[in-house]
C-alpha positions as CSV (number, residue, x, y, z in Angstrom):
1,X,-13.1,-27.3,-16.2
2,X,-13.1,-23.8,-14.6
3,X,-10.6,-22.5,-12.9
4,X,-11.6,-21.3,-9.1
5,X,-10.9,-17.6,-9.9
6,X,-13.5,-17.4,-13.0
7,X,-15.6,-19.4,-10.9
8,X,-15.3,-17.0,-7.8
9,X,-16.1,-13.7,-9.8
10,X,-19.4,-15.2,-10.9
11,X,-20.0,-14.6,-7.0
12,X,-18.2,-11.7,-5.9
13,X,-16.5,-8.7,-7.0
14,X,-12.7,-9.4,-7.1
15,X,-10.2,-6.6,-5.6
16,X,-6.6,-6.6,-6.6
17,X,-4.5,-6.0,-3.0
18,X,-1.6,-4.7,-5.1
19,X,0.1,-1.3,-7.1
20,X,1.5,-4.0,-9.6
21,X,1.3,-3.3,-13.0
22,X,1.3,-6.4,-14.1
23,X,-0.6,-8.2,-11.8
24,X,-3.4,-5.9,-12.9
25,X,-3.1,-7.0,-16.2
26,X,-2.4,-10.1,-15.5
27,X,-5.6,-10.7,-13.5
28,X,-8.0,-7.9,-14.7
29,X,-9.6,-6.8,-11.4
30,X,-12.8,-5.2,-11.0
31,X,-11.4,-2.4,-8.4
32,X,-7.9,-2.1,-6.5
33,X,-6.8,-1.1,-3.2
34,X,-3.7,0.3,-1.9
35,X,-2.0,1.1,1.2
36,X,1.5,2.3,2.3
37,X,3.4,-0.9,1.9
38,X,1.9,-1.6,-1.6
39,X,2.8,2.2,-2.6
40,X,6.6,1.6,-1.2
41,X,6.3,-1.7,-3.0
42,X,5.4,-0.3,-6.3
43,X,7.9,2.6,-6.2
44,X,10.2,0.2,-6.6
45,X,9.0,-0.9,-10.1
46,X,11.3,0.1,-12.5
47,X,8.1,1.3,-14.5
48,X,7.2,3.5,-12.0
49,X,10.6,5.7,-11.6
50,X,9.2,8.4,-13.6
51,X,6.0,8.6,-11.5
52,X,8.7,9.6,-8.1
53,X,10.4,11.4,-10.0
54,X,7.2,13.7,-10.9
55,X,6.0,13.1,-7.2
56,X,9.4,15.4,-5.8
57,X,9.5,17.8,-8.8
58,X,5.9,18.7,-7.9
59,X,6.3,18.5,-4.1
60,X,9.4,21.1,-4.3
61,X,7.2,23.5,-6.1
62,X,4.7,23.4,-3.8
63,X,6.8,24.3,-0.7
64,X,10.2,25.1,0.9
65,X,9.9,23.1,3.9
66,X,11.8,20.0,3.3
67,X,9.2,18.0,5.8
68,X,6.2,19.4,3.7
69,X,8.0,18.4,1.0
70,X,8.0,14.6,1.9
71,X,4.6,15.2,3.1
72,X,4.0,15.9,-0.1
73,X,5.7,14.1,-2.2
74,X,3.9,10.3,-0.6
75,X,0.6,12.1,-1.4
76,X,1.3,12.6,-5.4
77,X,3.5,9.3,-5.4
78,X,0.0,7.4,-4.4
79,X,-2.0,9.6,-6.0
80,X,0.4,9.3,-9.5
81,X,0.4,5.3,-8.8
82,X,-3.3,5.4,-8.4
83,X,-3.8,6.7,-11.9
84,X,-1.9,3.9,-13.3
85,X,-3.7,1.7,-11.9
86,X,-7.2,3.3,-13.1
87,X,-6.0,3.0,-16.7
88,X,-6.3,-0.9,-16.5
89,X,-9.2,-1.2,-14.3
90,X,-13.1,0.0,-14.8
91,X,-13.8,0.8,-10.8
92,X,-12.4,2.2,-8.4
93,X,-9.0,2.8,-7.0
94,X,-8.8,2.8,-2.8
95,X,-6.4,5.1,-1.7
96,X,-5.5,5.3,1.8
97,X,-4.8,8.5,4.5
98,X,-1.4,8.3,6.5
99,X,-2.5,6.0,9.5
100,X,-0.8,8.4,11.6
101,X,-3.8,10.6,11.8
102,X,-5.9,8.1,12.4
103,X,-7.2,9.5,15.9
104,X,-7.5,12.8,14.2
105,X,-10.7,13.4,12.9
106,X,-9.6,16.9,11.3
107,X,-6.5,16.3,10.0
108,X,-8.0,12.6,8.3
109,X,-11.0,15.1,6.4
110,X,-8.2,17.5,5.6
111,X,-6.1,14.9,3.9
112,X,-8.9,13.3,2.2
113,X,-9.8,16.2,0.3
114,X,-6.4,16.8,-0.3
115,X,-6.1,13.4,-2.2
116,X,-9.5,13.5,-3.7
117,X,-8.7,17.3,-5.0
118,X,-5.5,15.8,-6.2
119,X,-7.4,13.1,-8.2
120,X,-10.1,15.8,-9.0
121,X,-6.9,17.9,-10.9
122,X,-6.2,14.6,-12.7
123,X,-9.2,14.1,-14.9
124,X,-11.1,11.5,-12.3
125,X,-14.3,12.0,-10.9
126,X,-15.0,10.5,-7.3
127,X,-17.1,7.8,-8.0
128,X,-13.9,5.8,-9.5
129,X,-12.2,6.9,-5.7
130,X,-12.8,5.0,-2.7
131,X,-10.4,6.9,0.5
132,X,-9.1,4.5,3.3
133,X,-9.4,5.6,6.6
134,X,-8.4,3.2,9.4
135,X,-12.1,2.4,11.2
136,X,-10.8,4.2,14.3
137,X,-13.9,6.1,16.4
138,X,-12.6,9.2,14.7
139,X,-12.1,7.9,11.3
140,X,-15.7,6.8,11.1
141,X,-16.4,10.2,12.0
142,X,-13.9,11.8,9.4
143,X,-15.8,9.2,7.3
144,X,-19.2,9.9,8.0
145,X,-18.5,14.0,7.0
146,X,-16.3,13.0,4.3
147,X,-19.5,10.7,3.0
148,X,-21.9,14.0,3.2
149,X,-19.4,16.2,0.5
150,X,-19.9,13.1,-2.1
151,X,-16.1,11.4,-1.1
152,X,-16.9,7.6,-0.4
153,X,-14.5,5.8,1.7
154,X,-13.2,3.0,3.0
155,X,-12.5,1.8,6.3
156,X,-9.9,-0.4,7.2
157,X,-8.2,-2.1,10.2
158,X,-11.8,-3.4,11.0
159,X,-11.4,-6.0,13.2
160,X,-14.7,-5.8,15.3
161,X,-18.5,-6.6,15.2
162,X,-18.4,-2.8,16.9
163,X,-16.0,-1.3,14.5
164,X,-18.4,-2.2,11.6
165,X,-21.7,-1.8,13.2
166,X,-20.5,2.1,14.1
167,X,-19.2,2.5,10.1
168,X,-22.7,1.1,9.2
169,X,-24.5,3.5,11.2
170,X,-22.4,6.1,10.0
171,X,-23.3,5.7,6.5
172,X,-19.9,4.5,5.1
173,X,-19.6,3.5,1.2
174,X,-17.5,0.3,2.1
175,X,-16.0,-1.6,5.0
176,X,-12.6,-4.0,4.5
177,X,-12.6,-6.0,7.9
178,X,-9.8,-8.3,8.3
179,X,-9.5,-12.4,8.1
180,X,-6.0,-13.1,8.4
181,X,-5.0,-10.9,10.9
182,X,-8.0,-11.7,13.3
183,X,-6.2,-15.9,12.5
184,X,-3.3,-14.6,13.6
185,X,-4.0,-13.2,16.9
186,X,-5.4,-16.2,17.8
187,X,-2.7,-18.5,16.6
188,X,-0.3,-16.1,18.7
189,X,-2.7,-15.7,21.8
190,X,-4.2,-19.7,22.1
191,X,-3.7,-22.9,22.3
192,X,-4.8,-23.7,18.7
193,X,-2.5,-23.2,16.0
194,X,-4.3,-24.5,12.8
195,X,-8.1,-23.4,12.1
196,X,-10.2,-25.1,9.1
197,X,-11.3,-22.6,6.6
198,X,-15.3,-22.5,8.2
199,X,-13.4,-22.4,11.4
200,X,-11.3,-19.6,11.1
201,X,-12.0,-16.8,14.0
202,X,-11.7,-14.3,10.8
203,X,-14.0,-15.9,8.6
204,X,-16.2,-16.4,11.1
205,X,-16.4,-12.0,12.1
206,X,-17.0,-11.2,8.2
207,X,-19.4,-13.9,8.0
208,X,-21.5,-12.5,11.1
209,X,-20.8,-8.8,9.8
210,X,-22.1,-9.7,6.1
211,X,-25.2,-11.2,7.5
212,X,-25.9,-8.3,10.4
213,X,-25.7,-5.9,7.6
214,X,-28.5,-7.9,4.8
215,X,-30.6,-8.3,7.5
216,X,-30.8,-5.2,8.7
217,X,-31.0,-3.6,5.4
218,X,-27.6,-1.3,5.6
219,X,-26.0,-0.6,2.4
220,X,-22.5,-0.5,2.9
221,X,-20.3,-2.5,1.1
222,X,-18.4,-5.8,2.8
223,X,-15.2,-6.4,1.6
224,X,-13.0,-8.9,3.0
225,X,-10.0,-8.1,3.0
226,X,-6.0,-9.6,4.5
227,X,-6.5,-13.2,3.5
228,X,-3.2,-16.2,4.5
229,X,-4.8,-18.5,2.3
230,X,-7.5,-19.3,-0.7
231,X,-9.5,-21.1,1.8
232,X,-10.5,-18.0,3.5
233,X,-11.5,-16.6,0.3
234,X,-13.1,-19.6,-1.0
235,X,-14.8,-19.8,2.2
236,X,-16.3,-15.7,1.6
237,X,-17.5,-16.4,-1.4
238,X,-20.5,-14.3,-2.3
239,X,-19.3,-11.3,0.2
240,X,-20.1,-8.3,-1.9
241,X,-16.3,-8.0,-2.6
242,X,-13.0,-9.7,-1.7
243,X,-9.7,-7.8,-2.0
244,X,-6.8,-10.9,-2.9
245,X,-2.9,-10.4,-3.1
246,X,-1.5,-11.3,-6.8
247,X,-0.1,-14.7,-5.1
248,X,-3.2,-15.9,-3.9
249,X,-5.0,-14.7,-7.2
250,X,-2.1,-16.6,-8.9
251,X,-3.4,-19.6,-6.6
252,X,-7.0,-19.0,-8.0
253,X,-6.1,-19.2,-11.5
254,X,-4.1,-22.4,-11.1
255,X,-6.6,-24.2,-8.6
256,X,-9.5,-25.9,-10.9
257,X,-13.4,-26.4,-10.1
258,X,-16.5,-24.4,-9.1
259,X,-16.4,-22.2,-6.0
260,X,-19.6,-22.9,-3.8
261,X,-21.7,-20.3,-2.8
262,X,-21.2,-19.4,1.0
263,X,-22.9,-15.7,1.2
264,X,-26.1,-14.7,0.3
């Protein structure tokens, strides 16, 4: 008998929510996506020392200013990490812009091309970059430009019918709206406290965003994205893509039978 994570990839492109090293072996994702925490997570691989260490050599040469400097540095660390990752998987590598810009529609294009031009000096070519920008009204505009000079993005912190309707519209390569975190709020804000998988108030938004999306013929990609447990994945299955932490991708592998088709 299969195992549920073989079974799933016959139906959706798996994403690896991680910078581990050995989760990507481990699990051989098609694409992987990164953000902040995952970055200050990985730095603290032992494997990875030499990739810091780089990351502050280069940002000193670069500039004098000690807070340009850390600036800096946290670009190349993510950018360095990121090209670790792309020698273990064939697709793409998401690599997010400081959230702190996020209503800064400038300053999110500037740092974009910074990263990409930074990627660009390493040997790799866009289409194995994806950049994450937080689905803000001005990040879908950095987004939409960003889209225009040939860098395709992703937007994250997409908790809204709205939110993905405007990225859509905007002509956005991929979209990552969240499950868990939409549970969550409701677990905090109602009476309910436990939601079956088809039930589940996340589920439910990426379901009605997948569907808007085929029926209306737009092209960007729907990746689901912040999972608490396999049966929100389980319950996605067929969504274009699905980016899974190593623990629930470790629940996959060990959970056996055929996944059932949800999305189509």
């Amino acid at each position: 008998m299969t195992n549920k994570l073989t079974s799933l990839r016959k139906l959706t492109t798996v994403v690896a929510d991680t910078g581990d090293i050995a989760a990507m072996k481990l699990y051989q994702p098609q694409d992987a996506t990164t953000n902040p925490s995952l970055i200050l997570n990985a730095a603290q691989i032992p494997e990875y020392r030499k990739l810091i260490d780089e990351a502050i050599e280069w940002a000193r040469s670069q500039s004098d200013s000690r807070e340009q400097q850390i600036v800096d540095a946290c670009d190349k660390l993510a950018v360095n990490i990121g090209l670790e990752i792309l020698k273990l998987i064939p697709g793409r590598i998401s690599t997010e812009v400081d959230a702190r810009l996020s209503y800064d529609t400038e300053a999110c294009i500037v740092k974009a091309r910074r990263l990409i031009k930074l990627y660009n000096e390493a040997g790799i070519s866009n289409d194995r970059i994806l950049i994450k920008l937080a689905s803000t009204w001005q990040g879908i505009r950095a987004a939409e430009q960003l889209e225009k000079e040939g860098i395709n993005c992703n937007l994250t912190l997409l908790f809204s019918f709205a939110q993905a309707r405007a990225c859509a519209e905007a002509g956005v390569y991929l979209i990552s709206p969240f499950v868990g975190r939409i549970m969550d709020w409701y677990k905090a804000n109602t009476d309910k406290k436990e939601f079956a998988p088809a039930e589940d108030p996340g589920v439910i938004s990426v379901t009605e965003i997948y569907n808007y999306y085929k029926e209306h013929g737009y092209n960007t990609v729907v990746m689901g994205a912040s999972f608490r447990n396999i049966g929100e994945i389980l319950e996605l299955a067929g969504c274009d893509r699905l980016t899974i932490s190593p623990a629930l991708l470790k629940e996959l592998s060990e959970a056996q039978g055929e996944v059932e088709h949800k999305l189509s």
